[in-house]
PQR file with spaces between the fields and no chain letter, atoms N, CA, C, O and H, PARSE charges and radii, in Angstrom:
ATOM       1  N    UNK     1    -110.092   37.328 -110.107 -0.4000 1.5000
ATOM       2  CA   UNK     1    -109.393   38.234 -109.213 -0.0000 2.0000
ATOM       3  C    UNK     1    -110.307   38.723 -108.093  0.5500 1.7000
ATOM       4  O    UNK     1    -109.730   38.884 -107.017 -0.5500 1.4000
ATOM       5  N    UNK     2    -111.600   38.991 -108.120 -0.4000 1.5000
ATOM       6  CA   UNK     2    -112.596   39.553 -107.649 -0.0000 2.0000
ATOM       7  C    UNK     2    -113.368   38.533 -107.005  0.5500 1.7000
ATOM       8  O    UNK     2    -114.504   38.752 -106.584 -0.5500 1.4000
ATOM       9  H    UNK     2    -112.069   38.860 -108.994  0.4000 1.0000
ATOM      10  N    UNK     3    -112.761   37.371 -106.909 -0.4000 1.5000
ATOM      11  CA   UNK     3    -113.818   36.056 -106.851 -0.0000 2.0000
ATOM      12  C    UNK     3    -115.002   36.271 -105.749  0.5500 1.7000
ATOM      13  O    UNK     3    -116.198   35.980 -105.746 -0.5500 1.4000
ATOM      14  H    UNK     3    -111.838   37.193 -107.251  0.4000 1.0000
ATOM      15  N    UNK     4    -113.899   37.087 -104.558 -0.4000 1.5000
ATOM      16  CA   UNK     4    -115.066   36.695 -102.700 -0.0000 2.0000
ATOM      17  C    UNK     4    -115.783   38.260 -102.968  0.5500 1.7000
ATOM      18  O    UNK     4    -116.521   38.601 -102.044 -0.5500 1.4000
ATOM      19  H    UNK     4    -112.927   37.323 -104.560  0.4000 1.0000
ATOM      20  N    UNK     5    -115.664   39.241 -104.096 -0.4000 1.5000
ATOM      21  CA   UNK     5    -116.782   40.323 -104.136 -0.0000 2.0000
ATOM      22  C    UNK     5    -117.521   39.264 -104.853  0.5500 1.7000
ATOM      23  O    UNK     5    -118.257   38.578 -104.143 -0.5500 1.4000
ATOM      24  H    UNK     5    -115.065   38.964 -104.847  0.4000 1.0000
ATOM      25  N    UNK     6    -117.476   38.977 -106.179 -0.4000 1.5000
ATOM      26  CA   UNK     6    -118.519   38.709 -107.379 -0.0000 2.0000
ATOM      27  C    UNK     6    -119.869   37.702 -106.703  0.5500 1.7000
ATOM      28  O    UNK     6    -121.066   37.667 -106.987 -0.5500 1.4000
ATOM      29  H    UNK     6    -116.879   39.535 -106.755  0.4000 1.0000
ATOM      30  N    UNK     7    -118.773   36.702 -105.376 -0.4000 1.5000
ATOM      31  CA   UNK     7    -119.887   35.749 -104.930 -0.0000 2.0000
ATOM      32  C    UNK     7    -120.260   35.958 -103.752  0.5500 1.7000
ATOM      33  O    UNK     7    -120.580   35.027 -103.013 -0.5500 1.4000
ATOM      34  H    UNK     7    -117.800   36.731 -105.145  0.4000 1.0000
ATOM      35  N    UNK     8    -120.288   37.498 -103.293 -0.4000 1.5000
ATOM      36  CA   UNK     8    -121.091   37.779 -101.738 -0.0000 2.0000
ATOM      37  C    UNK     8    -122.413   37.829 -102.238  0.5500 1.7000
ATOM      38  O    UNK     8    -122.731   38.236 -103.356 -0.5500 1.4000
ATOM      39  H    UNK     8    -120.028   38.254 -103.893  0.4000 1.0000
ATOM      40  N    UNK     9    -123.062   37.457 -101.486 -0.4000 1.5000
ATOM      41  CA   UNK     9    -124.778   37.573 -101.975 -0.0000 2.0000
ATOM      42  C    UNK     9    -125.767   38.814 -101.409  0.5500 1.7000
ATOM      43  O    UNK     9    -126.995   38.902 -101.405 -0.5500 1.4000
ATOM      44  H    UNK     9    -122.804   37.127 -100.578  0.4000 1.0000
ATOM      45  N    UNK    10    -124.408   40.016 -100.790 -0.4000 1.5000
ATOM      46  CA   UNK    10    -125.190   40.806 -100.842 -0.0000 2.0000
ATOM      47  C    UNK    10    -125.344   41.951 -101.460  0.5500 1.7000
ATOM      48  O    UNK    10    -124.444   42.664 -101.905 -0.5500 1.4000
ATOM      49  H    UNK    10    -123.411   39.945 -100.793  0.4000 1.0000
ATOM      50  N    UNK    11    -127.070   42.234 -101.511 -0.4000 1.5000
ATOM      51  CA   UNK    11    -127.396   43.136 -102.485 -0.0000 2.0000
ATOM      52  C    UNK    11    -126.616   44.786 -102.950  0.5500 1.7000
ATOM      53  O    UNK    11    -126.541   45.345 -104.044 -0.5500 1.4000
ATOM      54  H    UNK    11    -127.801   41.655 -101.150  0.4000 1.0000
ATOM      55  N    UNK    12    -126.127   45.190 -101.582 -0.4000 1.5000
ATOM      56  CA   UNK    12    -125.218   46.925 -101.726 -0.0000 2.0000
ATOM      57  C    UNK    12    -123.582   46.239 -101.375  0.5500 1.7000
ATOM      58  O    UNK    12    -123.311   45.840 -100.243 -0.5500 1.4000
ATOM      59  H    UNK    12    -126.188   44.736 -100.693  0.4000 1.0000
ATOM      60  N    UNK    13    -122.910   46.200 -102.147 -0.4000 1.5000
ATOM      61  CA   UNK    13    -121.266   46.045 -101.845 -0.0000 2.0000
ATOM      62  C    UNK    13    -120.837   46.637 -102.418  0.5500 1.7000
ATOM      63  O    UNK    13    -121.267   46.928 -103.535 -0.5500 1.4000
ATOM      64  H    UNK    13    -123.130   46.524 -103.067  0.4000 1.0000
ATOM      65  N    UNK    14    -119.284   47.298 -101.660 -0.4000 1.5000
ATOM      66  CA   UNK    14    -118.381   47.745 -102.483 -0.0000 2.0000
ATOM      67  C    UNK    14    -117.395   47.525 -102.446  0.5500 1.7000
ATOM      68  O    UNK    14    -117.078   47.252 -101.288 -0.5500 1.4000
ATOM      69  H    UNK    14    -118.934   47.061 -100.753  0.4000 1.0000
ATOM      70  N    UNK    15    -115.991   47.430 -103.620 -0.4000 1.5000
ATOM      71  CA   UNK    15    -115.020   47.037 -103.781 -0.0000 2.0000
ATOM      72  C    UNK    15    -114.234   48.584 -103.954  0.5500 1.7000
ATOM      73  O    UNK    15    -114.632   49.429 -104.756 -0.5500 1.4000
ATOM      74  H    UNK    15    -116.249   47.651 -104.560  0.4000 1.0000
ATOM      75  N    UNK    16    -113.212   48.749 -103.172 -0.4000 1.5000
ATOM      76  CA   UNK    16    -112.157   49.747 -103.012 -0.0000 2.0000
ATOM      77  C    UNK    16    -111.132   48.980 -103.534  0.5500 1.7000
ATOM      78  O    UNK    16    -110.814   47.921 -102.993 -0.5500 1.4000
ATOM      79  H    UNK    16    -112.888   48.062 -102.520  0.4000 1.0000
ATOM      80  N    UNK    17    -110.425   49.513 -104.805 -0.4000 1.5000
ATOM      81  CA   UNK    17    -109.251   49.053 -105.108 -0.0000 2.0000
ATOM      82  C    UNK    17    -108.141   50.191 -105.136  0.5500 1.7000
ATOM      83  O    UNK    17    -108.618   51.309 -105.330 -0.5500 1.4000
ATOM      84  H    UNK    17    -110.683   50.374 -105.244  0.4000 1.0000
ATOM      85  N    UNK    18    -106.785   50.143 -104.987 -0.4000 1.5000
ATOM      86  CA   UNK    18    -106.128   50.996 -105.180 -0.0000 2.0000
ATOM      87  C    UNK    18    -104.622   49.945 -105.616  0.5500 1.7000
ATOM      88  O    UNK    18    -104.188   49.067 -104.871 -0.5500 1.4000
ATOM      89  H    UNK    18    -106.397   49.234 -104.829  0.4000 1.0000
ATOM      90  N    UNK    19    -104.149   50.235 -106.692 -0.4000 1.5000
ATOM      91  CA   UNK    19    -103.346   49.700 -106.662 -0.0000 2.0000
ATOM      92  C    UNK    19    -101.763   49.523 -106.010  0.5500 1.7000
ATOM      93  O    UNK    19    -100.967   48.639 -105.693 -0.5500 1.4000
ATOM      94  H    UNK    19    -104.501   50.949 -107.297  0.4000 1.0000
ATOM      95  N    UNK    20    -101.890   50.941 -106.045 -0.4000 1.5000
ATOM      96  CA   UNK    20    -100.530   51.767 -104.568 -0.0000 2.0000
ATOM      97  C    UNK    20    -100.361   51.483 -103.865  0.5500 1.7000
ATOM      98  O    UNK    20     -99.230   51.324 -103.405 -0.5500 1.4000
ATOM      99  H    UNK    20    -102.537   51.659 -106.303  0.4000 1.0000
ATOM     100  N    UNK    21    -101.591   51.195 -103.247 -0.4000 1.5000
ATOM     101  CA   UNK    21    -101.713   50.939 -101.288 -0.0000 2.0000
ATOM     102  C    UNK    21    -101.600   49.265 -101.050  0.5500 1.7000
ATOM     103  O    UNK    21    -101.551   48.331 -101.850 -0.5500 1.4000
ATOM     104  H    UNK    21    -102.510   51.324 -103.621  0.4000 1.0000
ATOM     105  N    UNK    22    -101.580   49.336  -99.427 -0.4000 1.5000
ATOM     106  CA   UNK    22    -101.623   47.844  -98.936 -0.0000 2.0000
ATOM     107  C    UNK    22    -103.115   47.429  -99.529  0.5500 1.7000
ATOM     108  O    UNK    22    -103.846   47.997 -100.341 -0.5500 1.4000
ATOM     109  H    UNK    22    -101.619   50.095  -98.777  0.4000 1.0000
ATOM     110  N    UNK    23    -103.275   46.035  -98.681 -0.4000 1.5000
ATOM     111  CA   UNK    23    -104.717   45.609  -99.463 -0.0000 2.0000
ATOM     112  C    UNK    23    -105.722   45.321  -97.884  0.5500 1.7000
ATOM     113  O    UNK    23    -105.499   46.005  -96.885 -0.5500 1.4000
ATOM     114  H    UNK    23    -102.682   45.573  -98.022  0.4000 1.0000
ATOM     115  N    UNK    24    -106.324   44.708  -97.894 -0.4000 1.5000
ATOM     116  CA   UNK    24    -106.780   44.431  -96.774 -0.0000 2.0000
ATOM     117  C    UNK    24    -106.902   45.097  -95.612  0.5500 1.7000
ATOM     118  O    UNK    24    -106.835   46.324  -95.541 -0.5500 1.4000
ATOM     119  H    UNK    24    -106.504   44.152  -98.706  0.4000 1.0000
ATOM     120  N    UNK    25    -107.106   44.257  -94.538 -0.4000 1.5000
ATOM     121  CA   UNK    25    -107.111   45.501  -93.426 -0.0000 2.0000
ATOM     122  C    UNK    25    -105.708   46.463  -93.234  0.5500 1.7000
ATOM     123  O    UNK    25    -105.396   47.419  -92.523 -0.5500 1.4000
ATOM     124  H    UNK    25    -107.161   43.260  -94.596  0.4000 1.0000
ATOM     125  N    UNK    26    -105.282   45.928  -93.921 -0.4000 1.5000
ATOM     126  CA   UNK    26    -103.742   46.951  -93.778 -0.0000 2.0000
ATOM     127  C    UNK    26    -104.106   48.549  -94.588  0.5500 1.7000
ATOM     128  O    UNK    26    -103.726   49.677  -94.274 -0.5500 1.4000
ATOM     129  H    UNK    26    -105.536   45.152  -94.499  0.4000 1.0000
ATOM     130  N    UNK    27    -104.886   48.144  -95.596 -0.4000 1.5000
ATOM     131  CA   UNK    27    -105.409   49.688  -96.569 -0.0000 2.0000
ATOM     132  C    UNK    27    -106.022   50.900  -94.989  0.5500 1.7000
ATOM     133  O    UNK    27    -106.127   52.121  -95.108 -0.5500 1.4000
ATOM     134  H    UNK    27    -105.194   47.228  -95.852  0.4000 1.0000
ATOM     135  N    UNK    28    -106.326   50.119  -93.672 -0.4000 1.5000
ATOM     136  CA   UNK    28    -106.902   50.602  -92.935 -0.0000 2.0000
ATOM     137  C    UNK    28    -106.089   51.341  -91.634  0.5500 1.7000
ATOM     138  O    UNK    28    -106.309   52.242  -90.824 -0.5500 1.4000
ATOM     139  H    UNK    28    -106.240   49.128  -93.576  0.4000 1.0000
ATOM     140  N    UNK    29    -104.876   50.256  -92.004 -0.4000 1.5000
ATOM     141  CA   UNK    29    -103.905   51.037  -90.625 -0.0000 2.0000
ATOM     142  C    UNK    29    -102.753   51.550  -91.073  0.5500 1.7000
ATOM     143  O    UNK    29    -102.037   52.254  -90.360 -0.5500 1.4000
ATOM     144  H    UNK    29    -104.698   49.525  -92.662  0.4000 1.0000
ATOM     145  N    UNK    30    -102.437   51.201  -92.459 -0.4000 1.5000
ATOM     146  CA   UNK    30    -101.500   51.558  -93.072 -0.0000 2.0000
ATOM     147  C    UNK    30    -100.704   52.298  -94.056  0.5500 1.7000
ATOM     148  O    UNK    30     -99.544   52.578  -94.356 -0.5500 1.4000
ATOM     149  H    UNK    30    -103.019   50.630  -93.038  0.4000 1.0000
ATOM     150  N    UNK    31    -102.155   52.501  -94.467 -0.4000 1.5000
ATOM     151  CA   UNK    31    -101.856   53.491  -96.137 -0.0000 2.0000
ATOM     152  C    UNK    31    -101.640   54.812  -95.679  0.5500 1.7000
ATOM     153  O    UNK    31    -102.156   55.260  -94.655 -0.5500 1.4000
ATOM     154  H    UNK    31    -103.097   52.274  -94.223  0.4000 1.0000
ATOM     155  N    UNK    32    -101.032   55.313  -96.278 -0.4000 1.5000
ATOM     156  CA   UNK    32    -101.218   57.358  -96.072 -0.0000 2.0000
ATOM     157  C    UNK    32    -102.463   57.872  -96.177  0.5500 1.7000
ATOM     158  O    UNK    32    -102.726   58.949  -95.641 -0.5500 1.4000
ATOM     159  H    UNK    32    -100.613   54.949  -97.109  0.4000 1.0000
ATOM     160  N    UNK    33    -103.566   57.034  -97.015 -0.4000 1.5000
ATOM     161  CA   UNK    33    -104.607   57.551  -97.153 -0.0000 2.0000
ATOM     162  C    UNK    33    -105.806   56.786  -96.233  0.5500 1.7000
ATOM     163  O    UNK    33    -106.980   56.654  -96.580 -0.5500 1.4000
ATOM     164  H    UNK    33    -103.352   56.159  -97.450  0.4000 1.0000
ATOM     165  N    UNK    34    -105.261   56.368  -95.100 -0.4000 1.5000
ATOM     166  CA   UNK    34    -106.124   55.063  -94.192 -0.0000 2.0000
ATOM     167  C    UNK    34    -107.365   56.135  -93.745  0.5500 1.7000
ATOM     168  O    UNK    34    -108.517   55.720  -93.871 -0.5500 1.4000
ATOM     169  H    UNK    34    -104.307   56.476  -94.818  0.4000 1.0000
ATOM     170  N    UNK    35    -107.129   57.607  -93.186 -0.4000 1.5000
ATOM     171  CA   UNK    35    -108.482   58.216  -92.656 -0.0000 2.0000
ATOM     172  C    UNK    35    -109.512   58.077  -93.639  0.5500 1.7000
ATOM     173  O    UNK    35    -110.636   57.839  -93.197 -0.5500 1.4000
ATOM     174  H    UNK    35    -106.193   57.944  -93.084  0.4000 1.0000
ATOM     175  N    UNK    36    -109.328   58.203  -95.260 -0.4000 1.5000
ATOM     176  CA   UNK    36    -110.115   58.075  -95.799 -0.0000 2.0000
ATOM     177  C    UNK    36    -110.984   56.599  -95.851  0.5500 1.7000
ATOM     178  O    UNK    36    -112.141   56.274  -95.586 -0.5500 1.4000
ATOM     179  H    UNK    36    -108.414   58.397  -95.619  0.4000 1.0000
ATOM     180  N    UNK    37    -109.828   55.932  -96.319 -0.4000 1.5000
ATOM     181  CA   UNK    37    -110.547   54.406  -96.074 -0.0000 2.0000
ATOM     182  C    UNK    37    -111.171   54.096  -95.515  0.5500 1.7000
ATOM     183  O    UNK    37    -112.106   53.369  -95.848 -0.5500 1.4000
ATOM     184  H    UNK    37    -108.887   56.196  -96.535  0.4000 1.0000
ATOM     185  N    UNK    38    -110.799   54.762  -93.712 -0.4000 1.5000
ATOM     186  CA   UNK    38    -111.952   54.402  -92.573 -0.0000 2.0000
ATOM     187  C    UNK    38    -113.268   54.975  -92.545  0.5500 1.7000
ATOM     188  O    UNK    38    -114.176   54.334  -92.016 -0.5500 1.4000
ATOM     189  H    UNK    38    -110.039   55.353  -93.441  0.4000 1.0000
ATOM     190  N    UNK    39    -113.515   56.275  -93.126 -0.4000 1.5000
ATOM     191  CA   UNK    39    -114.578   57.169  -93.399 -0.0000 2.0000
ATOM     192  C    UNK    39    -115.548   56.134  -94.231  0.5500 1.7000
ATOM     193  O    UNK    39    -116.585   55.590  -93.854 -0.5500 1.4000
ATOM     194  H    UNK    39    -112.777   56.796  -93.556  0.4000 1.0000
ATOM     195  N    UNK    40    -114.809   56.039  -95.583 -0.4000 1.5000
ATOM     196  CA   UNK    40    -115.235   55.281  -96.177 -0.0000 2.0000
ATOM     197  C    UNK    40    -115.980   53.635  -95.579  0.5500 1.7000
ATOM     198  O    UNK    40    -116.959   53.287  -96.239 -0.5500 1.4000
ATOM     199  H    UNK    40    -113.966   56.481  -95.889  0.4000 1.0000
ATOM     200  N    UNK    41    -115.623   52.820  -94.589 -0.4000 1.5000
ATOM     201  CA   UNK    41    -115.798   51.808  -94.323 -0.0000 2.0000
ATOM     202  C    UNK    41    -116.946   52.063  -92.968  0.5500 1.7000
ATOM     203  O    UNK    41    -117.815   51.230  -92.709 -0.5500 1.4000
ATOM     204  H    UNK    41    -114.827   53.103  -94.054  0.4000 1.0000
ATOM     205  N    UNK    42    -116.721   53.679  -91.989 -0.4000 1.5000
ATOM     206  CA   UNK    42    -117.795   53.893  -91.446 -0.0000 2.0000
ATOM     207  C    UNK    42    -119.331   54.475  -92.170  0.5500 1.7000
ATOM     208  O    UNK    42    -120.469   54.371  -91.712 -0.5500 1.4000
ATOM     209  H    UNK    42    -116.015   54.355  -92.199  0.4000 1.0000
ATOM     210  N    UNK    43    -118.821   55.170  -93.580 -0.4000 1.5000
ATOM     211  CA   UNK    43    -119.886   55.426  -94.199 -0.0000 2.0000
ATOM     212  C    UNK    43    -120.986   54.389  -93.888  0.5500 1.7000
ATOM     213  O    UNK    43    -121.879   54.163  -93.071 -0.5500 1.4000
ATOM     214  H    UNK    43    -117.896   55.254  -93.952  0.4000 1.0000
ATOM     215  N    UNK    44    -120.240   53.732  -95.343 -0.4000 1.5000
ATOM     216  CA   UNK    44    -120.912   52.117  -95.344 -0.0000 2.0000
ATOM     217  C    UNK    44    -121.680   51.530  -94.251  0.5500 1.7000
ATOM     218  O    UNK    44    -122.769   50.980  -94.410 -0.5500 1.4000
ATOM     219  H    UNK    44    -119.514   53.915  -96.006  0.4000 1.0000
ATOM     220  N    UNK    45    -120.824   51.721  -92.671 -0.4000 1.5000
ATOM     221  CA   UNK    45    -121.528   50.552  -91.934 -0.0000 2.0000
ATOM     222  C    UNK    45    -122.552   51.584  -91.637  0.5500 1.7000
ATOM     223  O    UNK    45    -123.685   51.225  -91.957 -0.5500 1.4000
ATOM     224  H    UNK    45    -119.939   52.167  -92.542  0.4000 1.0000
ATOM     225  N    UNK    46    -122.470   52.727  -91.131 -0.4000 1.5000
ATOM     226  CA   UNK    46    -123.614   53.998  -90.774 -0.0000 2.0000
ATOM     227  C    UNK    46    -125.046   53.701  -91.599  0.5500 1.7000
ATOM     228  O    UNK    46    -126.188   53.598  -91.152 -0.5500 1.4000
ATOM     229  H    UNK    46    -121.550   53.019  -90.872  0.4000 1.0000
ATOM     230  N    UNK    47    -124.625   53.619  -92.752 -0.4000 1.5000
ATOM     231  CA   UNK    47    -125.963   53.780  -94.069 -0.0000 2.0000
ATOM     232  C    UNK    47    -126.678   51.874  -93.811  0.5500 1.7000
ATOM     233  O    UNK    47    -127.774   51.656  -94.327 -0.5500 1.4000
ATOM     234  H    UNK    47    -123.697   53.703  -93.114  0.4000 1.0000
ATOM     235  N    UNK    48    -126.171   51.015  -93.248 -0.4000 1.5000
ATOM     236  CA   UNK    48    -126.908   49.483  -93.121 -0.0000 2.0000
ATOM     237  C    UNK    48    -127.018   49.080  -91.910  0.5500 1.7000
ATOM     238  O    UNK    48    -127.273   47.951  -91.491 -0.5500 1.4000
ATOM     239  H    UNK    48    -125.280   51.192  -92.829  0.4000 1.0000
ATOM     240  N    UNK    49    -126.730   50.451  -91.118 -0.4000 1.5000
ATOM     241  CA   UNK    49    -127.115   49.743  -89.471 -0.0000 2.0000
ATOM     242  C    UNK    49    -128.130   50.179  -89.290  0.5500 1.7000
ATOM     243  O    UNK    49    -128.495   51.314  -89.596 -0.5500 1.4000
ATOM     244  H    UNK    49    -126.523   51.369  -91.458  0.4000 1.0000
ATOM     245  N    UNK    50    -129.001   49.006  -88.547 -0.4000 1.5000
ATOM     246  CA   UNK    50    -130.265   48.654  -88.094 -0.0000 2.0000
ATOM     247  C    UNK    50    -130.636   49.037  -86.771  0.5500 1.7000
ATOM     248  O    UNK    50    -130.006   48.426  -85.908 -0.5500 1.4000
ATOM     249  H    UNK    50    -128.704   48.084  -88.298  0.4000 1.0000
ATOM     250  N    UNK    51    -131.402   49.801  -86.385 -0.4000 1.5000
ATOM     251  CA   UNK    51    -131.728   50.141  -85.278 -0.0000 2.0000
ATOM     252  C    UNK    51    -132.503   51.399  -84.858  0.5500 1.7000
ATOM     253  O    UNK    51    -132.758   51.600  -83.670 -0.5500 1.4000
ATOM     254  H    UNK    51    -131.914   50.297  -87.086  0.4000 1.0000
C-alpha cells in the first residue's frame, strides 16, 4: 500500500494519512482541513531547505 514511501531513499520522510480526506495533492486544495496540510508540507520544506 505504502510502496513509493517504503522505497524513497530518503533519510527524513513523512507519510500523512487520513482516511476521510482526498489523497494527494487534492488533501491540499481540497480537504476542510487543507490549511493544515499546507503548514504541514511548508513545515517540512522550511526544516530541508538549503541555503
Amino acid at each position: 500500500m505504502y510502496v513509493l514511501y517504503e522505497n524513497s531513499g530518503a533519510e527524513d520522510k513523512r507519510l500523512v494519512v487520513d482516511d476521510d480526506e482526498p489523497h494527494g495533492t487534492n488533501m491540499l486544495r481540497r480537504s476542510p482541513r487543507r490549511d493544515r496540510y499546507r503548514a504541514m508540507v511548508t513545515e517540512f520544506i522550511e526544516e530541508h531547505a538549503r541555503g
